[in-house]
VOBA-1610 file (N, C-alpha, C; in pm, whole numbers, padded with zeros to 5 digits, always signed):
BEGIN
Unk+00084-00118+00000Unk+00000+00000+00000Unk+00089+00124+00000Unk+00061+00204-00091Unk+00130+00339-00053Unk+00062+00435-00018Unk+00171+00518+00079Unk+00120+00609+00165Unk+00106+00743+00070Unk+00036+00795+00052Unk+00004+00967-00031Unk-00011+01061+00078Unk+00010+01189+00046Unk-00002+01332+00189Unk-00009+01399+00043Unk-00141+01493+00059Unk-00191+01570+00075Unk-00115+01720+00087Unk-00039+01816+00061Unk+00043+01904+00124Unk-00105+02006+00215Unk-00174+02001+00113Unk-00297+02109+00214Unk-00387+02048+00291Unk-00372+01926+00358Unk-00437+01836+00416Unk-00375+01849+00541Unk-00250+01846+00528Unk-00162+01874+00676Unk-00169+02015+00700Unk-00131+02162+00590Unk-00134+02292+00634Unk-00260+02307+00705Unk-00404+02267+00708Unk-00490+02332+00735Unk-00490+02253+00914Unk-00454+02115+00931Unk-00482+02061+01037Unk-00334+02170+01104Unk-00220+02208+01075Unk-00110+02235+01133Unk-00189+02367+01172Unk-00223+02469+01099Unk-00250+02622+01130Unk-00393+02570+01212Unk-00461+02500+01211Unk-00549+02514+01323Unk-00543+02407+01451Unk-00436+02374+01478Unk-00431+02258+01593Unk-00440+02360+01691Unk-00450+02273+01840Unk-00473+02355+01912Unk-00641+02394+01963Unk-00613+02512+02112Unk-00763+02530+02122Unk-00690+02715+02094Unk-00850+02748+02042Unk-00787+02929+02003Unk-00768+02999+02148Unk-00651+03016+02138Unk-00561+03091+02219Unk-00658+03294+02163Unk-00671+03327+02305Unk-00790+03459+02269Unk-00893+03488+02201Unk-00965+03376+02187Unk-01083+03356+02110Unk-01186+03256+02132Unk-01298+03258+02176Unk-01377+03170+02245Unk-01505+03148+02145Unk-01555+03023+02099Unk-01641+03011+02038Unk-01758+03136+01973Unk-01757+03190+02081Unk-01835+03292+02081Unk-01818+03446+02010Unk-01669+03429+01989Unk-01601+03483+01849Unk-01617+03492+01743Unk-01674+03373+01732Unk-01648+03296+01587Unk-01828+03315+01532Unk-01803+03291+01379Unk-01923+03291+01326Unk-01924+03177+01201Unk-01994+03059+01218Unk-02005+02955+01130Unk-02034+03018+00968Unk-01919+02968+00878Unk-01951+03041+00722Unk-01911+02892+00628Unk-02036+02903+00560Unk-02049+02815+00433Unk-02052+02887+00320Unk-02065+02802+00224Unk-02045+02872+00091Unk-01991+02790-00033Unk-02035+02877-00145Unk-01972+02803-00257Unk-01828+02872-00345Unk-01759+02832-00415Unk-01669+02907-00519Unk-01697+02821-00648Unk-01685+02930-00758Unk-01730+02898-00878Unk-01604+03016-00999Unk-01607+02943-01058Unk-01533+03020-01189Unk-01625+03037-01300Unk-01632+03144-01390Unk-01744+03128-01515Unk-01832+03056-01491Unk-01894+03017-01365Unk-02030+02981-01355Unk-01988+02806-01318Unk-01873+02767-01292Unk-01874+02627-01325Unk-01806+02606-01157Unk-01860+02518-01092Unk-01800+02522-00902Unk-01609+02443-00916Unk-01580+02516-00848Unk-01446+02477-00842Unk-01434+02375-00728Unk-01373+02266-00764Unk-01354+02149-00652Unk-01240+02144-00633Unk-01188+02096-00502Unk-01061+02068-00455Unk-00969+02165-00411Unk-01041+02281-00407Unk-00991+02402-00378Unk-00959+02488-00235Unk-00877+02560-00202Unk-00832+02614-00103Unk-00866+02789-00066Unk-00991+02744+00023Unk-01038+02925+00055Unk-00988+02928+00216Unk-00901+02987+00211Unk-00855+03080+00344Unk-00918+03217+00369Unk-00984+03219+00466Unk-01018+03394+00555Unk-00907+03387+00651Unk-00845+03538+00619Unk-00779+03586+00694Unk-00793+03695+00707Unk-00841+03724+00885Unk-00863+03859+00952Unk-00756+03940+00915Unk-00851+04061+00940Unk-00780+04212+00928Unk-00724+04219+01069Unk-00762+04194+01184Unk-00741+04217+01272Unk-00610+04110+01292Unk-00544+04025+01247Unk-00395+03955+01281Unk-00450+03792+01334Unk-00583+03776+01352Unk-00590+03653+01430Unk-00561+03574+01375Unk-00612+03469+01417Unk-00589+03347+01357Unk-00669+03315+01194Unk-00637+03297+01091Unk-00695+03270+00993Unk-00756+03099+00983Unk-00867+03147+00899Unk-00955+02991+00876Unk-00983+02889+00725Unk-00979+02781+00739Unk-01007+02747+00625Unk-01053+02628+00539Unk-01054+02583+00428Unk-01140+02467+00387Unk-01135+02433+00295Unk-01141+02292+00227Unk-01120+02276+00113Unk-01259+02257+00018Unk-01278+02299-00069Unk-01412+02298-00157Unk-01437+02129-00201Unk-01519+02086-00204Unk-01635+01961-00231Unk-01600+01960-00368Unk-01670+01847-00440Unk-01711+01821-00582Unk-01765+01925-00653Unk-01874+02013-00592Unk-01990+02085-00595Unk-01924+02199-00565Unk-01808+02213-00541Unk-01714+02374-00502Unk-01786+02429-00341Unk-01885+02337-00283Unk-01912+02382-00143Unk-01775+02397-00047Unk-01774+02486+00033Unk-01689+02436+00164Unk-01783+02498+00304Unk-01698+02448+00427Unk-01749+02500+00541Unk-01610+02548+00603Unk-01582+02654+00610Unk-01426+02722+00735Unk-01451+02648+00883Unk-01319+02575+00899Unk-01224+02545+01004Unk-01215+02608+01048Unk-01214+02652+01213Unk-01099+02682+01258Unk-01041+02656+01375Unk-01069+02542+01444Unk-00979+02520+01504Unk-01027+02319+01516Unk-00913+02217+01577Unk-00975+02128+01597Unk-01122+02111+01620Unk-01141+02185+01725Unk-01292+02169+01805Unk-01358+02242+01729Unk-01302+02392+01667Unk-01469+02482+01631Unk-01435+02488+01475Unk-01600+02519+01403Unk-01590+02552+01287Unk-01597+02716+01270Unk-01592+02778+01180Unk-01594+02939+01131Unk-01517+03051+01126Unk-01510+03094+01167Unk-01398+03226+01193Unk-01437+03343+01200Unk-01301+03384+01256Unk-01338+03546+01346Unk-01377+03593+01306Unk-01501+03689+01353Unk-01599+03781+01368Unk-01508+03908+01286Unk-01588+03973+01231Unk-01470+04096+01192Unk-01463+04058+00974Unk-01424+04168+00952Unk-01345+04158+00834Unk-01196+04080+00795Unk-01247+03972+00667Unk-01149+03934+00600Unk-01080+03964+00471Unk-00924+03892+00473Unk-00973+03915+00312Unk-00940+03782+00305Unk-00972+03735+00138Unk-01021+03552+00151Unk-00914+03551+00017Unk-00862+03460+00047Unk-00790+03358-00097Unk-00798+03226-00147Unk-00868+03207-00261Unk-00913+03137-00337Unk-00790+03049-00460Unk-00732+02926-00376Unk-00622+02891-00488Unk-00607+02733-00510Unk-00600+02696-00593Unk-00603+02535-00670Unk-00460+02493-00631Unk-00379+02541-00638Unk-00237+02532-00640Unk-00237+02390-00495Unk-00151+02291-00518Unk-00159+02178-00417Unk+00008+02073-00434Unk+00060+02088-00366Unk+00163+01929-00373Unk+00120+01831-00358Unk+00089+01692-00417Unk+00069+01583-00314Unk+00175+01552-00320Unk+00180+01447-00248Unk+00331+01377-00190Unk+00335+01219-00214Unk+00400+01166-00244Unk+00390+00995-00284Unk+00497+00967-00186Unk+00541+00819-00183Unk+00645+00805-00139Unk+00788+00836-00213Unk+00784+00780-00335Unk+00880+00894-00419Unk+00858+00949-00477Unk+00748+01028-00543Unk+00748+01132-00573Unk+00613+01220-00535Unk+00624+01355-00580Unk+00551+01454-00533Unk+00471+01499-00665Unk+00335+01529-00694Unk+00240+01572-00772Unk+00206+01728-00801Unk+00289+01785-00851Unk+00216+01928-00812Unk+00060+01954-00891Unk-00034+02017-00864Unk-00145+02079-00923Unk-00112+02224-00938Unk-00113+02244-01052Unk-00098+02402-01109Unk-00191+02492-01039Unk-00185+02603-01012Unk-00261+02700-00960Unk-00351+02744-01115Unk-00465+02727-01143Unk-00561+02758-01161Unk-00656+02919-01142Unk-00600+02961-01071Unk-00717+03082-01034Unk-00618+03206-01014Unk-00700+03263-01115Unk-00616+03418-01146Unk-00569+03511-01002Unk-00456+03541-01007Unk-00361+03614-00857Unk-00439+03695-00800Unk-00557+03770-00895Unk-00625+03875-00751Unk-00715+03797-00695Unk-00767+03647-00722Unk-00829+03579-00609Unk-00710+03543-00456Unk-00626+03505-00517Unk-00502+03474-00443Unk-00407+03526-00410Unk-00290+03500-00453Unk-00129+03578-00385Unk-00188+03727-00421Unk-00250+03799-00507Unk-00297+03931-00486Unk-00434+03960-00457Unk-00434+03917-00364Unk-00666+03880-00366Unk-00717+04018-00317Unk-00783+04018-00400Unk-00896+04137-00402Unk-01036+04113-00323Unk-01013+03989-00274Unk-01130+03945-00180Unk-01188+03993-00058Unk-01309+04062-00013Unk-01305+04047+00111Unk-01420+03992+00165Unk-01451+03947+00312Unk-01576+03902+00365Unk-01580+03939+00487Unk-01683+03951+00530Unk-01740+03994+00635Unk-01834+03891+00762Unk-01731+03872+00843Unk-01818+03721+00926Unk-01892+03801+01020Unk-02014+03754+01014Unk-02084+03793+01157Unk-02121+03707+01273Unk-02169+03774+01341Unk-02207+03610+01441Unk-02327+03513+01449Unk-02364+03483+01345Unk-02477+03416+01258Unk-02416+03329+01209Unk-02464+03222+01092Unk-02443+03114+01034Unk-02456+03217+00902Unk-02306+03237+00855Unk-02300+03293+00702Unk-02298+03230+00580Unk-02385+03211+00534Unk-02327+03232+00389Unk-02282+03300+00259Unk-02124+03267+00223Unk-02054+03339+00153Unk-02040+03260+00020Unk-02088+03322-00103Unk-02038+03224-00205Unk-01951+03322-00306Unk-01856+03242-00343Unk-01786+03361-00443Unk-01718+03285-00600Unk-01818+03354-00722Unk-01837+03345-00847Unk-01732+03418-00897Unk-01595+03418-00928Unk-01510+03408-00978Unk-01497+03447-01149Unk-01460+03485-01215Unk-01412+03509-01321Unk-01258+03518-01382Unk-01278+03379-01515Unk-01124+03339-01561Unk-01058+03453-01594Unk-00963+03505-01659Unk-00895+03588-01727Unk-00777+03665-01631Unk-00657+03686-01639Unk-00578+03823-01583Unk-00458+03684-01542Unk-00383+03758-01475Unk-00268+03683-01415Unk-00298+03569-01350Unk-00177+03469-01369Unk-00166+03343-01250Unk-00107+03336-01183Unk-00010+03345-01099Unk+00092+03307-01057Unk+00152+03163-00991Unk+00208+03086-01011Unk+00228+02995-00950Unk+00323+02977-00813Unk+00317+02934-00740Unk+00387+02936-00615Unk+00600+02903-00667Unk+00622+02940-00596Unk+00787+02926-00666Unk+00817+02747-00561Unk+00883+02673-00585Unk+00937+02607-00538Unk+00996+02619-00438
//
């Protein structure tokens, strides 16, 4: 049997292990949602919110159907209350035992490394969906 990893399977469990250090459930605001490009849902994908305010950022990987629900910590789902800005990126390593898979980044830089994104969590059950459009820069992550 061989073993496969995931590279964003471990980042998301690594940045949210732990219980949130200054932040109590009650912080947080549960956010679902979809991502879509030209109308078509993006699967397998990586949406991070990350506060304006420095906290801890949250995140999730998109479904078949481009659904996700934000992480953020072992125990809780959602993320901090407050303004984000969100990045939306395909880009992935897997890992084999000898060798490694990259997935090309897919989604133009102002979703991502330059994201023009922002969202707004409240303390409700949000939903955020964000319809995307192909065209403009890519960037790919450097090695």
């Amino acid at each position: 049997m061989t073993a496969c990893c995931d590279a964003r399977w471990f980042a998301v469990p690594l940045m949210l292990l732990g219980s949130a250090l200054g932040c109590s459930d009650s912080n947080l605001g549960r956010v679902t949602g979809t991502v879509a490009i030209d109308g078509r849902p993006l699967a397998n994908t990586m949406v991070t919110y990350k506060p304006l305010s420095g906290a801890r950022p949250s995140a999730a990987m998109t479904d078949g159907q481009g659904r996700y629900e934000l992480i953020y910590s072992r125990d809780a789902k959602g993320a901090v209350l407050g303004e984000h800005v969100v990045e939306i990126s395909t880009f992935n390593e897997i890992m084999g035992d000898d060798t490694t898979e990259i997935i090309p980044e897919t989604v133009p830089a102002r979703y991502n490394v330059q994201s023009e994104l922002t969202a707004t969590v409240e303390r409700r059950a949000n939903v955020i969906d964000f319809n995307l459009e192909s065209g403009g820069e890519i960037i790919q992550p450097a090695d």
